[in-house]
C-alpha positions as CSV (number, residue, x, y, z in Angstrom):
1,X,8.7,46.8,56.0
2,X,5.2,47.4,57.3
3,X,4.1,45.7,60.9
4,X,2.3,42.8,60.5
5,X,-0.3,41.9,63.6
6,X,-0.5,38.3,64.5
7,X,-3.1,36.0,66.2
8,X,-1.4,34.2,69.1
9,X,-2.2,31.6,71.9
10,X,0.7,32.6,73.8
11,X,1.3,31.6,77.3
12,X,4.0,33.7,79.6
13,X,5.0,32.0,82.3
14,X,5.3,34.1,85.4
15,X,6.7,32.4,88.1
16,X,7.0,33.8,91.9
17,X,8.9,32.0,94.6
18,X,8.9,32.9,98.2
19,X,10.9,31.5,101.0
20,X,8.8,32.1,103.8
21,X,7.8,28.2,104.2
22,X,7.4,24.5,102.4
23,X,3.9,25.2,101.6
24,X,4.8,27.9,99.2
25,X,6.5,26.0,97.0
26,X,5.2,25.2,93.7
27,X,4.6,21.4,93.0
28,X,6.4,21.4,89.8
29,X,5.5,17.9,89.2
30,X,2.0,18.5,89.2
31,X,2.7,20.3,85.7
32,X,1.2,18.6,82.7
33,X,3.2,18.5,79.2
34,X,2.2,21.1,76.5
35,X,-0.5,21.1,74.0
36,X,-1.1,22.7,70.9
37,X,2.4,23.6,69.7
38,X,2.8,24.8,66.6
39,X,4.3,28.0,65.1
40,X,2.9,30.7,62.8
41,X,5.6,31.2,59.9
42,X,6.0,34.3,57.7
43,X,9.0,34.9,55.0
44,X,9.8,38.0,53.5
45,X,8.7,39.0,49.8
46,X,12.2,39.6,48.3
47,X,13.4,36.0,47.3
48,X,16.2,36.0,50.2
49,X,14.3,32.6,52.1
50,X,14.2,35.4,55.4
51,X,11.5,33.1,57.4
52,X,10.3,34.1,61.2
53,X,9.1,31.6,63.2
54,X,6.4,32.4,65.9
55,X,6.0,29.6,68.4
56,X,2.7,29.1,69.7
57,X,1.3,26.8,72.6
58,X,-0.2,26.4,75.8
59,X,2.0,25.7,79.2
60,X,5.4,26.1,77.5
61,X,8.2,28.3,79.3
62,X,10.9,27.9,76.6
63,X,11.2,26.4,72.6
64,X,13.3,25.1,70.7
65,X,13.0,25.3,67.1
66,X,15.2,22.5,64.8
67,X,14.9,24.3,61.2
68,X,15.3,20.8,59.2
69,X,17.6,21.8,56.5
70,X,20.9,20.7,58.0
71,X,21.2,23.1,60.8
72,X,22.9,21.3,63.6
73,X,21.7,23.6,66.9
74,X,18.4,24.5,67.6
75,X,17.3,27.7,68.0
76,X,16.2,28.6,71.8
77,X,13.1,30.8,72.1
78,X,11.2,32.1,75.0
79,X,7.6,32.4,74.8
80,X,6.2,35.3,73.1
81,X,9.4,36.1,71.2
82,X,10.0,35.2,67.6
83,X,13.2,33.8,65.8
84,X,14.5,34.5,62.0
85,X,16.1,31.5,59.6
86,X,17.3,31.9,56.5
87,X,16.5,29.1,53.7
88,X,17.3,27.6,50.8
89,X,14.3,27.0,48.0
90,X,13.0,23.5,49.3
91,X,10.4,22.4,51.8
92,X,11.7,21.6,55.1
93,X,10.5,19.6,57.9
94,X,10.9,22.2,61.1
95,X,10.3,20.7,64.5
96,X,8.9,22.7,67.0
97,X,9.8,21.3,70.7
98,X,7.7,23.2,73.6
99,X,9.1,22.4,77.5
100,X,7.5,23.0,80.7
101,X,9.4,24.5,84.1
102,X,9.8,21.0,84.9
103,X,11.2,19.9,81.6
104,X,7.8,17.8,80.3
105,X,8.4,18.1,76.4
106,X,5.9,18.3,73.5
107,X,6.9,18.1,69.9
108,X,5.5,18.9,66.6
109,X,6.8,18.8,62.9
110,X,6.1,21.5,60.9
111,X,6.3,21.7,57.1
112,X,8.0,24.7,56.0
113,X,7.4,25.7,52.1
114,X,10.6,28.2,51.0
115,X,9.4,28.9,47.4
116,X,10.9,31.5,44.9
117,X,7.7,30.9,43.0
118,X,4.3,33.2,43.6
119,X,1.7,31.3,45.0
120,X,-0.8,29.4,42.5
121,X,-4.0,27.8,42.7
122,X,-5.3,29.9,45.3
123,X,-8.7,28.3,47.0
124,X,-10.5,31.2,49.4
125,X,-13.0,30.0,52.1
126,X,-15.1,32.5,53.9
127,X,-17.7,31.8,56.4
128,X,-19.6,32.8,59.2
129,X,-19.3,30.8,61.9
130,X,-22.2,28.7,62.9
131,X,-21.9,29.0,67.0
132,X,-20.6,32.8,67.4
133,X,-22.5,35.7,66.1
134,X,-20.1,38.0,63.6
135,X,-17.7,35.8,63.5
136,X,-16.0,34.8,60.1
137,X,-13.5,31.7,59.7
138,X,-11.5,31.8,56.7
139,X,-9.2,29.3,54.9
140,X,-6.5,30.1,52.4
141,X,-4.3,27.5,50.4
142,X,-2.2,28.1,47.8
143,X,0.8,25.8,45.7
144,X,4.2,27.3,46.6
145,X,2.9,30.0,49.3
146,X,4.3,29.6,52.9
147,X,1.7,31.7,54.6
148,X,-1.5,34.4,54.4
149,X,-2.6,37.9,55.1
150,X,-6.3,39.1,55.7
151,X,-7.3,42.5,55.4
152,X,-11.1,42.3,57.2
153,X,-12.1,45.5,56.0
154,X,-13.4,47.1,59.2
155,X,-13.1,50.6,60.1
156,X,-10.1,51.4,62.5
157,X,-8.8,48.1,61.5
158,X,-6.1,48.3,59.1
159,X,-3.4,45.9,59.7
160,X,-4.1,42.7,58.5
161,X,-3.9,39.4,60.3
162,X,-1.6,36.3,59.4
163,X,-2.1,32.6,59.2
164,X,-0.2,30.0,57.9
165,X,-1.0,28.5,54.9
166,X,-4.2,26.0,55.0
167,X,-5.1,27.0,58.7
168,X,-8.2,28.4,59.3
169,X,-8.4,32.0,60.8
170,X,-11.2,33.6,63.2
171,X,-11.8,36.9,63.3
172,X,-15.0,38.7,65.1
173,X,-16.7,42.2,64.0
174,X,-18.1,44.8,66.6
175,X,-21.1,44.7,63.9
176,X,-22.7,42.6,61.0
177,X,-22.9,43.9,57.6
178,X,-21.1,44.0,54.7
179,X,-17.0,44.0,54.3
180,X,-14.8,43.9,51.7
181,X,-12.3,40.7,52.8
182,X,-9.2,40.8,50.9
183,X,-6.8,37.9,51.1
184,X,-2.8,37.8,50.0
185,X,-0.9,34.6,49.6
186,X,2.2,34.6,50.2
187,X,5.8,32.2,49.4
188,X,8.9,34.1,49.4
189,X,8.9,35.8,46.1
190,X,8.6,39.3,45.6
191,X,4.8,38.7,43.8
192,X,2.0,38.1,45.9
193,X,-1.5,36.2,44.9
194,X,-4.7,38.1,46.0
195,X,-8.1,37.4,46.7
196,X,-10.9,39.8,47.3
197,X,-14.9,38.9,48.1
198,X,-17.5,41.5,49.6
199,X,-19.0,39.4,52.1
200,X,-21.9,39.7,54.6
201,X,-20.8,39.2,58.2
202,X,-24.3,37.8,60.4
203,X,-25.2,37.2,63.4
204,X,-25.9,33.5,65.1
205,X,-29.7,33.2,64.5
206,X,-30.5,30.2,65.8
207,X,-29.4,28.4,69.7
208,X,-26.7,25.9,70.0
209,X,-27.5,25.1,73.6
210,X,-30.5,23.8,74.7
211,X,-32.9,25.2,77.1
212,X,-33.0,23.9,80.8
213,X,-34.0,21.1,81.3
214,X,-38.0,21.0,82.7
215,X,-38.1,19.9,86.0
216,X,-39.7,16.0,87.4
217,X,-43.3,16.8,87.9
218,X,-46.0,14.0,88.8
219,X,-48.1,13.3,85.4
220,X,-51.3,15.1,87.6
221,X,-49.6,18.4,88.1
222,X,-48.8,19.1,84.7
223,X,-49.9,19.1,81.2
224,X,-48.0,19.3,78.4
225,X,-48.3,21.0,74.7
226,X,-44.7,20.7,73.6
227,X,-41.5,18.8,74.8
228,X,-40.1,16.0,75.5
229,X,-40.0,15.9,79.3
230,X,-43.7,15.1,79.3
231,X,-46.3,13.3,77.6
232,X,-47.6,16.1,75.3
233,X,-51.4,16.3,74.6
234,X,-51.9,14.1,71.3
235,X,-52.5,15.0,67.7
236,X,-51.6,18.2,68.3
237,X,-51.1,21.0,65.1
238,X,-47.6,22.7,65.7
239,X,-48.1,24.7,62.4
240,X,-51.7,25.6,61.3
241,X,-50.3,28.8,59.8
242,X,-53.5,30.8,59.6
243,X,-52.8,32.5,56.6
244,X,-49.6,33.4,57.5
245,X,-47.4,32.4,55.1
246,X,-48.4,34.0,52.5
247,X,-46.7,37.0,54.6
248,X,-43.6,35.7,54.5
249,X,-43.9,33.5,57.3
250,X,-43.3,29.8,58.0
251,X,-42.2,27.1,60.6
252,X,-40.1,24.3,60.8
253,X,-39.3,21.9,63.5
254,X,-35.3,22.6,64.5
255,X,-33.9,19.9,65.5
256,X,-30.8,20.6,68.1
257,X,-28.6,17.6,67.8
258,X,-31.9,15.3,69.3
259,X,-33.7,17.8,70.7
260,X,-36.4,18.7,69.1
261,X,-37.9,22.6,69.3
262,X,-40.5,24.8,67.1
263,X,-39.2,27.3,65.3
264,X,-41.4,30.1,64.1
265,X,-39.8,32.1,61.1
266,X,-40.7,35.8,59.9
267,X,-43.0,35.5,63.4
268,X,-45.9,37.9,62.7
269,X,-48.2,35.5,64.2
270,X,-48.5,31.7,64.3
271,X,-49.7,29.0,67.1
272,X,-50.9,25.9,68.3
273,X,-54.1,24.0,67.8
274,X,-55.3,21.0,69.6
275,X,-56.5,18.2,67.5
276,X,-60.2,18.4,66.5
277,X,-62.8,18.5,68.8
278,X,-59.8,18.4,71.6
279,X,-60.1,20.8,74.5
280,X,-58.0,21.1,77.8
281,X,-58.9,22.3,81.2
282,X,-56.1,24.0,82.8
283,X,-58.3,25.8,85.4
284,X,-56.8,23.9,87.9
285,X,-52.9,24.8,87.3
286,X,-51.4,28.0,87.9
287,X,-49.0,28.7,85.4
288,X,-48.2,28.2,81.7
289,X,-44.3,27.8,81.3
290,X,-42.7,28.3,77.5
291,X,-38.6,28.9,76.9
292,X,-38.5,30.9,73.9
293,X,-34.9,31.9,72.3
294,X,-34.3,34.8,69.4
295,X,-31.9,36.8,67.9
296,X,-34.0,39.2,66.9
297,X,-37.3,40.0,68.7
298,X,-37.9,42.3,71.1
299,X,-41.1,40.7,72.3
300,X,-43.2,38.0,72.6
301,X,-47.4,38.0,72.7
302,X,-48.7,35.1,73.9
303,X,-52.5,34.2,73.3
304,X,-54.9,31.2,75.2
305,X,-58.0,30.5,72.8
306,X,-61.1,29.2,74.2
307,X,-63.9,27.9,72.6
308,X,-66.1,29.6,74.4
309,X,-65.0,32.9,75.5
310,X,-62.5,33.9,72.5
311,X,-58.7,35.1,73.3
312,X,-56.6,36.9,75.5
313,X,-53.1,37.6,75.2
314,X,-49.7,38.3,77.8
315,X,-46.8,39.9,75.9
316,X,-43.7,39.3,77.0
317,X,-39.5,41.2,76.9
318,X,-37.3,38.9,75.0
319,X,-33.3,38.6,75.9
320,X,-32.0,38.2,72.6
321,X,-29.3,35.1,72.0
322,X,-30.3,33.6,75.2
323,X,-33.2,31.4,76.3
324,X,-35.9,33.3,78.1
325,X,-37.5,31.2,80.8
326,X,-41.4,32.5,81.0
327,X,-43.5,31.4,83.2
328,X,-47.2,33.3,83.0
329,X,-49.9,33.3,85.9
330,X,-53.2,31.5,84.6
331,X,-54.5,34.3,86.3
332,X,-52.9,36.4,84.1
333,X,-55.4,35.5,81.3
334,X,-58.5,34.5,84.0
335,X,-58.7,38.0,84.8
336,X,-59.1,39.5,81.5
337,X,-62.2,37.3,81.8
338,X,-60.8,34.2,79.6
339,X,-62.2,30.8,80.7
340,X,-59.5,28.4,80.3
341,X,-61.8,25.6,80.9
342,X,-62.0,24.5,77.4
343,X,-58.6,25.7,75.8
344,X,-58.4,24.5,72.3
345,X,-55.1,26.9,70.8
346,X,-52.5,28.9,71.4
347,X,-51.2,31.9,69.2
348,X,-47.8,33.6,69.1
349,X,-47.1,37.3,67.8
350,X,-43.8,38.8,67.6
351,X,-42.3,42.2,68.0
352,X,-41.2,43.5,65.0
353,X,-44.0,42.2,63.2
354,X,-43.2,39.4,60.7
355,X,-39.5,39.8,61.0
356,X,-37.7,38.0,63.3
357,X,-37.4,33.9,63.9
358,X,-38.3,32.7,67.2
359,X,-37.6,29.2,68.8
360,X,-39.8,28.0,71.2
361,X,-39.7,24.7,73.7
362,X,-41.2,22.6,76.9
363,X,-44.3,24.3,76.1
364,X,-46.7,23.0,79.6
365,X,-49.1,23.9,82.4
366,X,-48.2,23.1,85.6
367,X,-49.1,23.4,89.5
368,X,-47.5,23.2,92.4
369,X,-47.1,19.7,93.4
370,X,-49.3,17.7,96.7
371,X,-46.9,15.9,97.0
372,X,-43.0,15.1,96.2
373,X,-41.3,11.9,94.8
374,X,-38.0,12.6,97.2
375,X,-36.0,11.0,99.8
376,X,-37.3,9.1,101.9
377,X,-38.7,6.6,99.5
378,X,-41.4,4.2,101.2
379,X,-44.4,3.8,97.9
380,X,-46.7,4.2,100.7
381,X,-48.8,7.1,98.6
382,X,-51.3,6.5,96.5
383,X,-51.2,10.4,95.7
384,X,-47.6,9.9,93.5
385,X,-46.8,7.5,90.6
386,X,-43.8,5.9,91.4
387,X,-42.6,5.7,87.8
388,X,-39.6,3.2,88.0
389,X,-37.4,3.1,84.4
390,X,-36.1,-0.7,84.0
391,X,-33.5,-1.4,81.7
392,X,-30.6,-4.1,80.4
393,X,-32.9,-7.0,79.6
394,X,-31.2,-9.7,77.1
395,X,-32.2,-7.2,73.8
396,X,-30.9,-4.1,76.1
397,X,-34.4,-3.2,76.5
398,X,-36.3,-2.7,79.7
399,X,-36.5,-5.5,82.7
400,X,-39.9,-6.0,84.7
401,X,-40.0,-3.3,87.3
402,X,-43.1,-2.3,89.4
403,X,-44.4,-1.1,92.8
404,X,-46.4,-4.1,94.2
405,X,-47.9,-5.2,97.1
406,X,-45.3,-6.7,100.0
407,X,-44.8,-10.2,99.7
408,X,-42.6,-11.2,102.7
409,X,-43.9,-8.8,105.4
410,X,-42.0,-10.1,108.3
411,X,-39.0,-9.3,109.9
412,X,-36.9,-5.9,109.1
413,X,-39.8,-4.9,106.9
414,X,-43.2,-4.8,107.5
415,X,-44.9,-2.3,105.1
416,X,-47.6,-2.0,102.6
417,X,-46.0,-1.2,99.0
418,X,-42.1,-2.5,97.6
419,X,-40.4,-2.4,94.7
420,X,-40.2,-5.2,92.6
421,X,-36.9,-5.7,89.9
422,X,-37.4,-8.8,88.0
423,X,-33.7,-10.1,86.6
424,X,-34.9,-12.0,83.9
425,X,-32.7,-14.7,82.4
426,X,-30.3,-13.3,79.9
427,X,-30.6,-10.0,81.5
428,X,-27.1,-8.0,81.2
429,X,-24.8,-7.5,84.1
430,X,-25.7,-4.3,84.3
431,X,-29.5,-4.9,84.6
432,X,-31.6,-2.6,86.5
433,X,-34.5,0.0,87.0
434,X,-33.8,4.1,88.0
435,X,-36.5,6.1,89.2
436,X,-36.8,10.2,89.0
437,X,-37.0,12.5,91.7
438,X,-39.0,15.7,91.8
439,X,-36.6,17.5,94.1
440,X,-32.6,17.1,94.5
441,X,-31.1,15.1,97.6
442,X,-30.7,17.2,100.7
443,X,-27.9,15.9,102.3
444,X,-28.2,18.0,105.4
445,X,-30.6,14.9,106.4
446,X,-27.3,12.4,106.1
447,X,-24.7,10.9,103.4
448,X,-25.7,7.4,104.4
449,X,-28.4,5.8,102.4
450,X,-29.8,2.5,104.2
451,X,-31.8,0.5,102.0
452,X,-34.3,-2.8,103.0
453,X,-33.5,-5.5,100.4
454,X,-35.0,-9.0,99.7
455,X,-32.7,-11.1,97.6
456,X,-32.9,-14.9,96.7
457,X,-29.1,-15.3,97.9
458,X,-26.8,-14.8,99.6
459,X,-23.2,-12.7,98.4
460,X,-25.6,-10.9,95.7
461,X,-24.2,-6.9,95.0
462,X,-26.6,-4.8,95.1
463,X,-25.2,-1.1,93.5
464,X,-26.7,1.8,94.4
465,X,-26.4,4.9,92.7
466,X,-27.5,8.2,92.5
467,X,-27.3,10.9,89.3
468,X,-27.6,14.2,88.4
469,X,-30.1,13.9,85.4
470,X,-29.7,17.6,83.8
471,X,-25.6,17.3,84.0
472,X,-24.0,16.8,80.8
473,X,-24.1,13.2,79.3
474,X,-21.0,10.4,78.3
475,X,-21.3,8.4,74.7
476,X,-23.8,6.4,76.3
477,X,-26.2,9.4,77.3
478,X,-25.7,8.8,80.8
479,X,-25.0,11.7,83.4
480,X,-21.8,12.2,84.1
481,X,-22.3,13.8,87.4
482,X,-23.1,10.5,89.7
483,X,-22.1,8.6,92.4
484,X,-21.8,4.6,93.2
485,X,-21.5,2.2,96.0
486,X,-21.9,-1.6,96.6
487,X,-22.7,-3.2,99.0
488,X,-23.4,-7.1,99.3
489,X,-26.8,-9.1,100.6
490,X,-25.9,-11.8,103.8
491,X,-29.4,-13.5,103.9
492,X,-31.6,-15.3,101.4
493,X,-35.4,-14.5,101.0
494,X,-35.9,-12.7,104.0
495,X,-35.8,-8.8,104.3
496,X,-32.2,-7.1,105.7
497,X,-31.4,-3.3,105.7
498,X,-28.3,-2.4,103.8
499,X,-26.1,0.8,104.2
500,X,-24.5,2.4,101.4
501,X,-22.0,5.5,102.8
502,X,-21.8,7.7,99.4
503,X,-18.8,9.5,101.3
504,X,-16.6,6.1,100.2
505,X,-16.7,6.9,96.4
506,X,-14.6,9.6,95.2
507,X,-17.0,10.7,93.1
508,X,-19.7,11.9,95.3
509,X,-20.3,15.6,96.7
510,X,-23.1,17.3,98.3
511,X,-23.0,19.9,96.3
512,X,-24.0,18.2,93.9
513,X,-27.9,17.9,92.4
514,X,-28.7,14.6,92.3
515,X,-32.6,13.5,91.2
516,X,-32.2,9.9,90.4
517,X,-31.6,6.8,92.4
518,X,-30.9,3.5,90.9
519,X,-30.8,-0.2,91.9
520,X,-28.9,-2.8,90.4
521,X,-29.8,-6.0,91.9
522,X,-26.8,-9.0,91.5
523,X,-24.3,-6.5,89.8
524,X,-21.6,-7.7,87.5
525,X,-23.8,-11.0,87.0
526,X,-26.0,-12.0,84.4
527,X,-29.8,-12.2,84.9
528,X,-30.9,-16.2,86.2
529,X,-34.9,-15.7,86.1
530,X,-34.6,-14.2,89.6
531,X,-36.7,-11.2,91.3
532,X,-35.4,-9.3,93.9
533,X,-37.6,-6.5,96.3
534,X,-36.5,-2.8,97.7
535,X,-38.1,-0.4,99.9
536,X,-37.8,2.1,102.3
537,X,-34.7,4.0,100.7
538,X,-33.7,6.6,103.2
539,X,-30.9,8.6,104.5
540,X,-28.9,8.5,107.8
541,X,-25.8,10.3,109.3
């Protein structure tokens, strides 16, 4: 009988002891219980019921295998090894029992389909998967048949690959093109069902990842053409085509589960033009930033267009199936003798011409900053917007939040500027306002962060918290990189400095990148029409 090759997710267990003291032992009950048993089953093609069972999981050191047709004992296998049963014609409900060192168990039933008949009905799927370039998934079912063989058709590659019946199977080519993908069904008779498709093999053409995310900038240090990080210039033409697509060109907005990007198809050139008699001045920043992601080009030309003075253009390298961070000198442009005083488009060529698809994102102009939103927070400045983010009102919408003139300067706080949180009535427990940082914490200056707070009463919790914006988000699109701590107010409308030690919550780290702080005045309590005041937010050791 010819080899068959299978796909496995096999774990061997190698285990080393040493005597030499208690701290090399292994914790065994730190050991979680298995996941994803399961077993690939084959039967031969000669009507005897000869069925080999594969066990497959992940953490398992041993299996046992209860065959469901009346067999008392289970068969014991160790990982990696295989195990024969011979059936009757029926379908039998296998269990499939996968045990850790320390004797966690998991346990599966599998339906095994002994069947005399060749397999009918056979449905074929064949795809190229969406998230990994030259990948193809395929799905075979069949009445009657117990498992499948694919032949993939590549060069070198003969022996096929088996999957049980209905489960989907990966495979990945060296290269794309075409192959012919033939597919037997198999039950335990000697007659086989086949299935045979020529079928193009791609590469992943478009990003399933976004770009990094932009990073906080004051509104005067930047301005924007495309993204969603800042306030893009308005009534701006994405697509204006130029003639282009009657090349074979066009454009479509992609849209990356939410996030939103230009994509520029068949790129031999396209752009960007400001809204009618709309020009910029970007003679005062220093660089134009783009993140650009492509399969397929090798280059990127990118063109300013003044009214004035006409067009110059940068070309840049492309990575391909990876974003390209680009960041281009206005001087790069200035000193081909461009004004960019009175910028009213922007063009894009690509490299091959009018072949490749390029996507393109958090299209802005931006300086060096004057000056920093970061720790310590006073809203002394009148240089920075102190853009404060309220939120949990009674319709989950934003509560009053602003930056206003001190209203009780005596006492612990004396100062110019506070921050005002208005908990309106209704407002929800949660209720607060979050403001962005342009720089991460730098917690070389302490893990302490003392806080001056003016609450109406006495016993109110005030939670202060601190996230990483650009970490990945929970179901409620919140970071999940963050850290909290409470503490509670002891007088009533007069100023007192609170201290919040981030080393008390589990969560927190200073390795971490956090660029948001958040107040939440009278946690866990609903809003009463009240208005609390912060300022001075500031570390100490």
């Amino acid at each position: 009988m010819k080899n068959i090759k299978y796909i496995t997710s096999v774990i061997v267990a190698a285990l080393v002891f040493s005597c030499t003291s208690e701290n090399d032992l292994i914790n065994l009950d730190s050991l979680d219980a298995p996941t994803n048993i399961s077993a690939l089953t084959t039967v031969t093609q000669d009507n005897t019921g000869l069925v080999t069972f594969l066990p497959r999981g992940e953490g398992v050191t041993r299996y046992e295998i209860y065959f469901g047709d009346g067999t008392t004992e289970p068969a014991y296998v160790a990982a990696g090894a295989t195990v024969n049963h011979t059936y009757k014609e029926g379908i039998y409900d296998a269990k499939i029992v996968g045990t850790t060192l320390n004797g966690k168990r998991t346990e599966v039933i599998q339906n095994v389909v002994v069947s005399f008949k060749a397999p009918e009905n056979l449905v074929v799927t064949i795809e190229n998967d969406l998230a990994v370039s030259k990948q193809v998934n395929i799905t075979a079912t069949a009445d009657y048949a117990l498992f499948y063989d694919v032949y993939f058709g590549e060069a070198g590659k003969p022996d096929p690959i088996a999957a049980n019946n209905g489960e989907t199977l990966s495979y990945t080519y060296a290269n794309a093109g075409v192959y012919t993908i033939r597919v037997v069904s198999k039950s335990a008779a000697v007659k086989t069902t086949e299935y045979s498709k020529e079928f193009t093999v791609t590469v992943v053409n478009k990003p399933f990842a976004s770009a990094a995310t932009p990073p906080n900038r004051q509104a005067s240090d930047v301005i924007s053409i495309y993204g969603s990080k800042y306030t893009a210039v308005a009534g701006t033409n994405y697509f204006p085509d130029w003639g282009q697509g009657s090349q074979g060109s066009s454009w479509a907005e992609f849209d990356l589960n939410g996030d939103k990007m230009l994509n520029y198809i068949k790129l031999s050139y396209q752009g960007i033009a400001l809204a009618e008699n709309t020009t910029i001045d970007v003679s005062g920043m220093e660089f134009l930033h783009m993140d650009v992601w492509t399969a397929d080009l090798e280059k990127i030309e990118t063109s300013l267009i003044s009214k004035t003075s006409g067009e110059k253009p940068v070309v840049k390298n492309l990575v391909a199936n990876q974003w390209n961070s680009i960041d281009i000198p206005i001087s790069a442009f200035t000193n081909q003798g461009l004004s960019v005083a009175d910028i009213i488009q922007l063009k894009f060529v690509g490299t091959p011409w009018a072949t490749g698809s390029v996507f393109i994102d958090n299209i802005y102009f931006y300086k060096s900053p004057a000056a920093l939103i970061e720790m310590p927070l006073d809203f002394e400045s009148s240089a920075l917007t102190y853009s404060w983010t309220g939120f949990g009102s009674s319709d989950f919408n934003a509560i009053p939040v602003s930056v206003v003139t001190n209203p009780d300067k005596t006492g612990s706080n004396v100062s110019n500027k506070v921050v005002k949180i208005e908990k309106a009535t209704g407002a929800q427990v949660w209720a607060g306002a979050s403001l962005d940082l342009d720089s991460k914490v730098d917690f070389s200056k302490g893990t302490k962060v003392k806080v001056a707070v003016w609450s109406p009463k006495v016993g109110a919790t005030i939670l202060f918290k601190m996230e990483a914006s650009t970490s990945p988000k929970d179901g409620n699109g919140n970071p999940l990189i963050n850290v909290e701590v409470q503490a509670k107010t002891t007088v009533a409308n007069s100023w007192e400095i609170l201290t919040f030690d981030l080393t008390t919550a589990s969560s927190f780290s200073t390795a971490n990148a956090y660029d948001r702080v958040i107040l939440f005045p009278d946690f866990n309590v609903a809003g009463t029409g009240t208005t609390y005041y912060f300022d001075d937010i500031k570390q100490a050791n």
